[in-house]
PAFI-304248 format. One record per atom (N, C-alpha, C): x, y, z. Coordinates in steps of 0.05 Angstrom, whole numbers, plus 5000, padded with zeros to 4 digits. Atoms other than C-alpha are relative to their C-alpha. Layout:
// residues N
XYZ
...
***
This chain:
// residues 419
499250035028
278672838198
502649854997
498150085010
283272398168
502250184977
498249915014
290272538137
502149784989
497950245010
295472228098
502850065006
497449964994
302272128117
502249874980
498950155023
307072068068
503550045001
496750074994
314871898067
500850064973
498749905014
319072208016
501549854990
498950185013
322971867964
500049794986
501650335019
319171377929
499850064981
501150065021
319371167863
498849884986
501250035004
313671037839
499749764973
500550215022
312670307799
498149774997
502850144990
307869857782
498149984980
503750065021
300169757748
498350145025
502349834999
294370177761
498249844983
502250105003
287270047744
498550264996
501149784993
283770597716
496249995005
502850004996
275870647742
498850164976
502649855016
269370977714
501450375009
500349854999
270071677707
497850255015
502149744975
267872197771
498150134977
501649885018
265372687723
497949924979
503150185014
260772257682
499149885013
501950254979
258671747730
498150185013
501849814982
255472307776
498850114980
502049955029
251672547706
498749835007
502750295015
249271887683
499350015022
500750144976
246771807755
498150144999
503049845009
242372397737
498349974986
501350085020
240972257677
497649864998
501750264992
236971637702
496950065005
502149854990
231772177728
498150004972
501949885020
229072277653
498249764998
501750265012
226171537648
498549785032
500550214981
221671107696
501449734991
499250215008
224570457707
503249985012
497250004998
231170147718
502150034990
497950105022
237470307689
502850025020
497550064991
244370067705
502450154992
497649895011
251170397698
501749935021
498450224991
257070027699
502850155000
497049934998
265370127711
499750325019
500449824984
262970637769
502250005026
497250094983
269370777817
498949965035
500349984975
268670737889
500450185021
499249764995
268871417909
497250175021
501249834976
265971887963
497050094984
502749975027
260672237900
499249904998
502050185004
258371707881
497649895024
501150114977
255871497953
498050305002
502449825001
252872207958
498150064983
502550015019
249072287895
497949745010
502750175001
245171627902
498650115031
500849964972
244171857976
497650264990
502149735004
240972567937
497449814977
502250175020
236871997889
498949995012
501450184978
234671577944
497650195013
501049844994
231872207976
497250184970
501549995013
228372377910
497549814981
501550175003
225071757909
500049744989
498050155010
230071377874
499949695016
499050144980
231170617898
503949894997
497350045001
239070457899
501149815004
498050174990
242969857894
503149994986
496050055013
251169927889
500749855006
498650204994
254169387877
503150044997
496949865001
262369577890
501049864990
498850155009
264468977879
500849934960
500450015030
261968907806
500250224991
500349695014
262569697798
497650084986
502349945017
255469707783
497550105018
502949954979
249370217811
497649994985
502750105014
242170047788
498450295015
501349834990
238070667791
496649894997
501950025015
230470497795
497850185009
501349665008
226371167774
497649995011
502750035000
219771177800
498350194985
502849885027
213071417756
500850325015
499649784993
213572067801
501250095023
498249954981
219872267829
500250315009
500449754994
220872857877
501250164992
498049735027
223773527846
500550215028
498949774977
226373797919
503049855002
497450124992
234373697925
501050165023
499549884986
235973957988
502550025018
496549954993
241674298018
501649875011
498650154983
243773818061
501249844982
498150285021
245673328011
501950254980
498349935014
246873847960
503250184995
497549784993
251974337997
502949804991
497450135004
256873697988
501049984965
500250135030
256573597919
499950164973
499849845021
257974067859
497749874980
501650255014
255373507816
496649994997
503250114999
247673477843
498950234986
501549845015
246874067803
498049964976
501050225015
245573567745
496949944999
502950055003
238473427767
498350114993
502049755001
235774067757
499549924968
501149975033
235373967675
498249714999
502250374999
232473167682
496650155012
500949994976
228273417737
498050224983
501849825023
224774007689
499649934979
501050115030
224473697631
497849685007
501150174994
220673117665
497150025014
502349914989
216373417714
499250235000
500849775009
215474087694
501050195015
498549854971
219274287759
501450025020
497750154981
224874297806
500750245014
499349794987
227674637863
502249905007
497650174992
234674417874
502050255016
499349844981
239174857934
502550094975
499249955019
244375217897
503749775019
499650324990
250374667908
503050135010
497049914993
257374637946
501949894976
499050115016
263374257923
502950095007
497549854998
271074397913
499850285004
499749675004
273475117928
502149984991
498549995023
275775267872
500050324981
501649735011
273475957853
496949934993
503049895008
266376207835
499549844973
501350105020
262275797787
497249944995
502849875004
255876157774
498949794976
502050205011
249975807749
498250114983
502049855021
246776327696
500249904976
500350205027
248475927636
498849845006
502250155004
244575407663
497250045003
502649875003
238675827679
499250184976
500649795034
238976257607
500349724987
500850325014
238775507577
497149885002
503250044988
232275317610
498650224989
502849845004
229275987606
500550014959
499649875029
230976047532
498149774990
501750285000
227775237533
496450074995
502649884985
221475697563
499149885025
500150074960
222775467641
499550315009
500049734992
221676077678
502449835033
498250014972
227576107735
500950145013
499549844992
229876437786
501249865036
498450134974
233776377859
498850155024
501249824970
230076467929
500849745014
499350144975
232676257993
502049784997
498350195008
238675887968
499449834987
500750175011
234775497919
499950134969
501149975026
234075497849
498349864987
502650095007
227175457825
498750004975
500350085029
225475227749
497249915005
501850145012
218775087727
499150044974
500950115027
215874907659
496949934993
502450075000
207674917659
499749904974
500950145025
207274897591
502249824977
497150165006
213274427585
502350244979
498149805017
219374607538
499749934971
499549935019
220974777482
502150044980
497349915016
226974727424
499550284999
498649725015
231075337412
502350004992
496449925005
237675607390
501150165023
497849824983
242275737443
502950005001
497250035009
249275977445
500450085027
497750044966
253875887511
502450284995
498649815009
257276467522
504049905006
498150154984
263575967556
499449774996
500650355002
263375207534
499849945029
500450074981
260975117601
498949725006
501450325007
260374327616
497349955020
502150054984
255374407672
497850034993
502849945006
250474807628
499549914980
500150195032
252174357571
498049785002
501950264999
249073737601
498050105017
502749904992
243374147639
497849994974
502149875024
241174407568
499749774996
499750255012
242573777538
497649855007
503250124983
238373387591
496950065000
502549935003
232973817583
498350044970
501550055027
232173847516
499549774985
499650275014
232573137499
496849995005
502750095001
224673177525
498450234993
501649755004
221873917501
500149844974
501650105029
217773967437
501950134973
498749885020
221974097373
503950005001
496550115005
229374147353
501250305026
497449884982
235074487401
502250124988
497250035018
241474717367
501050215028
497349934978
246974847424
502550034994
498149885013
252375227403
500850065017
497349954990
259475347426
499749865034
500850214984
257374777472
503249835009
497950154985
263074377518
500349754979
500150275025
266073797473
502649835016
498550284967
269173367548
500149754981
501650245002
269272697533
497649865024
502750174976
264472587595
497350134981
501749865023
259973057546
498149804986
500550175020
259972547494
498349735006
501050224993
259271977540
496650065017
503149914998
252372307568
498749954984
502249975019
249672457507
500049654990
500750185014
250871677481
498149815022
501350144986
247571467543
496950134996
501949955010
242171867523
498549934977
501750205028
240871547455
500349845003
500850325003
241670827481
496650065018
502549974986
234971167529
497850044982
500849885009
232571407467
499750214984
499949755009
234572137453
501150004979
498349905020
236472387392
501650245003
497849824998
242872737385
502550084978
498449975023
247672977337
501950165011
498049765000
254373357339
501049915033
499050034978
257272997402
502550065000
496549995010
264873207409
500250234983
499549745010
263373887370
498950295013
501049694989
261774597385
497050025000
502049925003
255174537364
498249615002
500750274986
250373957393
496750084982
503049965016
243473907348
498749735024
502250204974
237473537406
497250064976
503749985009
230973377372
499249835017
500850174975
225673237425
499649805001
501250135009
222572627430
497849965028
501950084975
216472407483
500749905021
499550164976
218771987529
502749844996
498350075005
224971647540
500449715017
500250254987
226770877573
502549905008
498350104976
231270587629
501349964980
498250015016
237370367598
503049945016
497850034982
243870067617
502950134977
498649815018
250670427602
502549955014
497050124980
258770287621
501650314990
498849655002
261871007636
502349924994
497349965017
268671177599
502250005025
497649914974
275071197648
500950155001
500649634997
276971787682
503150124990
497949845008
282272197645
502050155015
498749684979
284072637707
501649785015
499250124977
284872037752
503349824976
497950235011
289371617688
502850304998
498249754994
292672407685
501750045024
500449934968
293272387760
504149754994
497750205000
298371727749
501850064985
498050025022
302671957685
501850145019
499249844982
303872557726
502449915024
498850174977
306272177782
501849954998
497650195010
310371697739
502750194993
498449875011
313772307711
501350195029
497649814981
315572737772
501349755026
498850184987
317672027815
501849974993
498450205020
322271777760
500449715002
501450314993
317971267761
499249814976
500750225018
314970687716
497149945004
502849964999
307370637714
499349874975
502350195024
303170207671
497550015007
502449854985
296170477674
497249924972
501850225024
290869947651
497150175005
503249965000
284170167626
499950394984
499849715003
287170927603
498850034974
500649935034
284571247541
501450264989
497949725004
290371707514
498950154986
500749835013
286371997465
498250205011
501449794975
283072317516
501650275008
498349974983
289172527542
502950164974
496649975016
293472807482
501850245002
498549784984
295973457511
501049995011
499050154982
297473257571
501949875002
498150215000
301172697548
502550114986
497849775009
305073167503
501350155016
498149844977
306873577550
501649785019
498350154986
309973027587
502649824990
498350165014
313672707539
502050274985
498149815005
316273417528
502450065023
498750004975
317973377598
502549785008
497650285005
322572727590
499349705006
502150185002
317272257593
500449774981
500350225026
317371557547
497249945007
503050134991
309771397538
499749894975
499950235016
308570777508
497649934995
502750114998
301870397494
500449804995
500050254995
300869787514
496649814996
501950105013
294969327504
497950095004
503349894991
289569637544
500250275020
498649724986
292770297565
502750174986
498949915012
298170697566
502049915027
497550004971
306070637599
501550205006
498849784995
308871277634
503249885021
498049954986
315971277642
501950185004
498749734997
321271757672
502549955007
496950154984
329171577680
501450235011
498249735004
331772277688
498050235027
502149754994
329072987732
498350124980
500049795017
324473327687
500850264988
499549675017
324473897643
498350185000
502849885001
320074427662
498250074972
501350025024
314074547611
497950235019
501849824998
309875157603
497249864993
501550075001
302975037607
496750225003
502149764990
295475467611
498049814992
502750244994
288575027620
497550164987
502649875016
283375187577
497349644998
502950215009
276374747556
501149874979
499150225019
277674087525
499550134964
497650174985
281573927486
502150095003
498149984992
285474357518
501549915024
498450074978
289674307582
498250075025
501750044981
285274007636
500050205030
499549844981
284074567690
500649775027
498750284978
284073847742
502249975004
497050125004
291173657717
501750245011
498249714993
293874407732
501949975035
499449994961
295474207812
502249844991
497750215002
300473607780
502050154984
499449895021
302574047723
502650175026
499549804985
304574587779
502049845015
498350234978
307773997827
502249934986
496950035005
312173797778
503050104987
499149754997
314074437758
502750025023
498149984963
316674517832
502549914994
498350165002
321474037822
501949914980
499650095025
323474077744
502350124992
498349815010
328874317713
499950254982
500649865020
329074917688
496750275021
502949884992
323175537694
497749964984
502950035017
315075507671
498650155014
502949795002
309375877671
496949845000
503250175006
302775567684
498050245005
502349814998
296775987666
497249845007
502750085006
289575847693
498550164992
500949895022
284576037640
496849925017
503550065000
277975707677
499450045032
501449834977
277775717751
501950175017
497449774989
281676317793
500349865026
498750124970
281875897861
501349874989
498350204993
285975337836
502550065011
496949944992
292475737850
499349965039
499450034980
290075607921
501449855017
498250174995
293375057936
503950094998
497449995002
300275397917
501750075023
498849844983
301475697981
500249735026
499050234980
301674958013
502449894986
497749965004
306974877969
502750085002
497549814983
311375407980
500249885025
499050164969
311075068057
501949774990
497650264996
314374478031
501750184978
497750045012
319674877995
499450124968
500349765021
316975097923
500250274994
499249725000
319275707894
497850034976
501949925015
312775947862
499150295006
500949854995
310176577852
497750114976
503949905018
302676877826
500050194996
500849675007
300277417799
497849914975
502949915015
293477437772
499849604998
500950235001
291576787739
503749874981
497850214998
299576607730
501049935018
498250174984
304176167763
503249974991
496350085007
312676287757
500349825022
498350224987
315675657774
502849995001
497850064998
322675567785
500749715017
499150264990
325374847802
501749955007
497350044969
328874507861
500749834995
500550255012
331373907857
498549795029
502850204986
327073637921
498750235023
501849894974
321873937968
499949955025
500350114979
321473908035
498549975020
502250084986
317273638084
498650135015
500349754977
312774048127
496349874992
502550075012
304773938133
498850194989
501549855017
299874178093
497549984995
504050054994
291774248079
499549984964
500449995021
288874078020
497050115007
502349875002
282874447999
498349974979
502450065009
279474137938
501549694998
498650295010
280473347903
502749914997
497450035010
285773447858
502350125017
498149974982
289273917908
501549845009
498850274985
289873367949
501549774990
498450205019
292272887902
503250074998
497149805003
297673357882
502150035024
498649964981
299573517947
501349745017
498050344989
301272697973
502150024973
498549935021
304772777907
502850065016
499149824983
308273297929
502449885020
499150234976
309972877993
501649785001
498450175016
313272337948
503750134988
498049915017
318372857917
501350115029
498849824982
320673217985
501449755021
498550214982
325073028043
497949925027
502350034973
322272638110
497549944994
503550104993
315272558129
498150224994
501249734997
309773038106
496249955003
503550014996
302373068126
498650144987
502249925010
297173228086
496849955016
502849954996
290273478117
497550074986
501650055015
284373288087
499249804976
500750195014
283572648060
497749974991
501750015011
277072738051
499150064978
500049825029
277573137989
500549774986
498850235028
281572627950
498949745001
502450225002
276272077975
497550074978
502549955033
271272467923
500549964978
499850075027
275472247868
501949844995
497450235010
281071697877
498749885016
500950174972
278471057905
502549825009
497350154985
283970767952
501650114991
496449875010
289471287940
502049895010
497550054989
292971077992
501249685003
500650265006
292070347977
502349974974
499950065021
293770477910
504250084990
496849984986
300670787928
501249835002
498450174984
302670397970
500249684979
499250255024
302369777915
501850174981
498149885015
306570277871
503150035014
497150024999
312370267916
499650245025
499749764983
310170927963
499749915027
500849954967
310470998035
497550245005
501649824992
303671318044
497949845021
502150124996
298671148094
498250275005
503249834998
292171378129
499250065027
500449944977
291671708193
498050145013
502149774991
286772018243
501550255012
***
């Protein structure tokens, strides 16, 4: 396994480039499943996910061409694709869960393994099976699989989420764009990767209403058709940089961002001592000063991105002043805090908080990362402390930054890439 090695004391300046968005791109990639035929989707990053989903397509019968260069993968669907996703592919991949609603609403039936992904805490899959069966899927879980079928296809209903859950948002979603009759999806996830699904679904066809609100109205329609589509840029990863800019006291110009994505977040940073500017095709994070710590707790858009919570926490570490970060959605993220404390953070937990108290630098020591953003956080991290500090597990932050250490290192960091 590779690790990153990273040298302390960099401040961080420069242009960024923000890609397609992880979290929607691995959707639409599903999506593709509802329609024979080809369809394209464009501004796709170059990331570890992406390489494994088409790998779980390909295997379902899918043919695949990514083009990296142009950021563009061509999915082409065949008349009858297979409805087995199996563990091998799916243990990597939170994401391939996605197929299971295409995959029933198309062929009447799917067996998809139940899926890995970050450890991050527990993120049960019964909202997406009380979605289906409410559709009239009958489902149920044997032998690590979860098995949906639909003889007498589906059916609109009214269902209400008991958790804006985004996974069982675009399951339902997916599946009802092809049952018979209207849908109404209530207290439904309102992401912007949400939004950007559902519009890739009405350029295929689907009718949809209420994108961006609590309540999502699907009327069926018969069949649906290939369709090309350019995914939104990723909020976490243009979050990933402000972050940065602000605990380096750094300068960052971060082309391709969409702040309105991002307006919490950005508040909170500019509470933190942040100037964020907008510039022609983004946004500019700067920082002249140490921060100011900023309380914070992560709730479902548009609140405070449970992703962003690892940077939130990092720059905490280091801020002036004490904060409080609460997580509200998953209970592992505080795992990462205890690689922290090694380099030096004075943090302490209790339940789903986080007391911060701030240093004014960390110090070096190695450390493991254990999901994406962890990892991200933690080279971070690595930037603010003294000396040299190793981070294990690059592979994590290959599933959602393409060329971190690339991308650094044009910002001004001493990071590279070691075995």
């Amino acid at each position: 396994m590779d690790r990153f090695r990273v040298v302390g004391g960099a401040r961080l300046t420069g242009d960024v480039t923000i890609s397609g968005a992880k979290n929607s791109v691995l959707k639409l990639m599903a999506v593709t499943l509802l329609a024979p035929g080809k369809s394209t989707i464009h501004n796709v990053p170059d990331i570890a996910d992406v390489t494994m989903m088409a790998d779980l397509l390909e295997r379902l019968g899918c043919k695949i061409n990514h083009d990296k260069i142009k950021q563009s993968i061509t999915i082409d669907v065949p008349d009858n694709p297979g409805h087995r996703a199996e563990y091998e592919l799916v243990r990597k991949l939170r994401a391939s869960i996605n197929v299971l609603g295409p995959l029933v609403a198309r062929l009447g039936k799917a067996e998809v393994a139940l899926p890995g992904g970050d450890a991050i805490g527990s993120r049960g899959l019964d909202f997406h099976t009380r979605g289906l069966v409410a559709l009239g899927a009958q489902a149920h879980s044997e032998h690590g699989y979860i098995i949906a079928v639909a003889p007498n296809g589906l059916k609109g209903a009214q269902i209400e989420l008991d958790f804006p859950s985004v996974g069982a948002t675009e399951n339902i979603m997916t599946a009802a764009v092809l049952a018979d009759g209207v849908t109404i999806l209530d207290n439904a996830a309102r992401e912007p990767d949400i939004v950007d699904i559902g519009n890739f679904l009405i350029s295929m066809g689907a009718q949809i209403e209420g994108l961006g609100t609590p309540t999502i109205t699907i009327r069926g329609v018969k069949t649906l058709s290939a369709a090309h589509h350019t995914a939104i840029a990723d909020r976490i990863v243009t979050g990933t940089w402000a972050f940065a800019a602000a605990m380096t006291q750094g300068d960052i110009a971060i082309h391709g961002a969409r702040p309105e994505h991002l307006e919490l977040p950005l508040e909170k940073l500019v509470s933190a001592g942040a100037v964020i500017t907008t510039i022609s095709d983004g946004i500019r994070v700067k920082m002249d000063r140490r921060p100011s710590a900023i309380d914070v707790a992560t709730l479902p858009y548009p609140g405070f991105p449970t992703d962003l919570q690892p940077f939130v926490i990092t720059l905490n570490a280091i801020a002036e002043g004490d904060a409080l970060v609460t997580e509200n959605v998953f209970e592992g993220r505080f795992m990462f805090v205890n690689e922290l404390i090694r380099l030096g953070a004075k943090i302490r937990v209790d339940g789903h908080h986080a007391a911060i108290s701030g240093v004014e630098q960390l110090s070096s020591a190695p450390v493991v990362a254990s999901d994406i953003r962890a990892g991200a956080g933690l080279v971070l991290a690595g930037l603010v402390s003294d000396g040299v500090t190793f981070v294990e597990g690059a592979h994590h932050v290959d599933r959602g930054y393409p060329n971190f250490a690339q991308q650094l290192q044009a910002l001004g960091a001493g990071v590279t890439r070691v075995e």
